[in-house]
N, C-alpha and C positions, 0 to 999 in steps of 0.2 A: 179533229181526227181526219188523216185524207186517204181515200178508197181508192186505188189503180183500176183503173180499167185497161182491158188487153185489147187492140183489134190485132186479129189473124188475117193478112192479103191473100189470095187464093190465087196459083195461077191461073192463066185467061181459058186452058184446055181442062179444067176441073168440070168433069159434070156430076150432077144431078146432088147440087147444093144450092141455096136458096139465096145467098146473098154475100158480096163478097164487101168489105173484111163482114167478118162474124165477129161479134163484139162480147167480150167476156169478162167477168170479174176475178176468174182465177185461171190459171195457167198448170197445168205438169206437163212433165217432159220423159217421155222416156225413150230408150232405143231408139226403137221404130216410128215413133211420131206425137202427137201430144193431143192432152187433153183441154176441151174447152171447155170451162166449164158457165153455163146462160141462168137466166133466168127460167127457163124451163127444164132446164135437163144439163146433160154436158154432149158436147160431138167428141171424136176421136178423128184425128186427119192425120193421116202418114206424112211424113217432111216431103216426100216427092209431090205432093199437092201443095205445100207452103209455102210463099212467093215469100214474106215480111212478115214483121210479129211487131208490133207498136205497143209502145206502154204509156199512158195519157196518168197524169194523176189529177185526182180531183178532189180539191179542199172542201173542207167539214159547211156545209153548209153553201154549196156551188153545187149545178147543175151542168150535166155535162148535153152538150146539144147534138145534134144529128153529124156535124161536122168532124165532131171529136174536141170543138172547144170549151169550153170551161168557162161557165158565168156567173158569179156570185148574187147572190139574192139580193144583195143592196144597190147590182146596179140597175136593179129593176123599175 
């Protein structure tokens, strides 16, 4: 089974967020801006804060790395 992961780009004038992209398992969209949803919680970002939206998938048994790349556990 393989798990998408989302990152969100932020633009460079966004404050008072912690780290740009925000990396998330689920995605909504509505009107006004979208939901992230994390491992802790979900953020809401209005689209005028949204640089990019990346979609990474990651196969059943792969670990996804800091970079965004995708490493199977056999090539370990």
């Amino acid at each position: 089974m393989r798990e998408d992961t989302y990152y969100v780009h932020l633009k460079s004038d966004v404050e008072n967020v912690a780290e740009s992209p925000l990396e998330g398992s689920k995605l909504d969209f509505y009107d006004t801006g979208l939901w992230v949803h994390r491992e802790d919680g979900r953020d809401f970002l209005p689209y005028e804060q949204v640089l990019m939206v990346q979609e990474r998938s990651n196969p059943a048994g792969g670990e996804r790395t800091a970079g965004g790349d995708t490493t199977d556990e056999s090539e370990r």
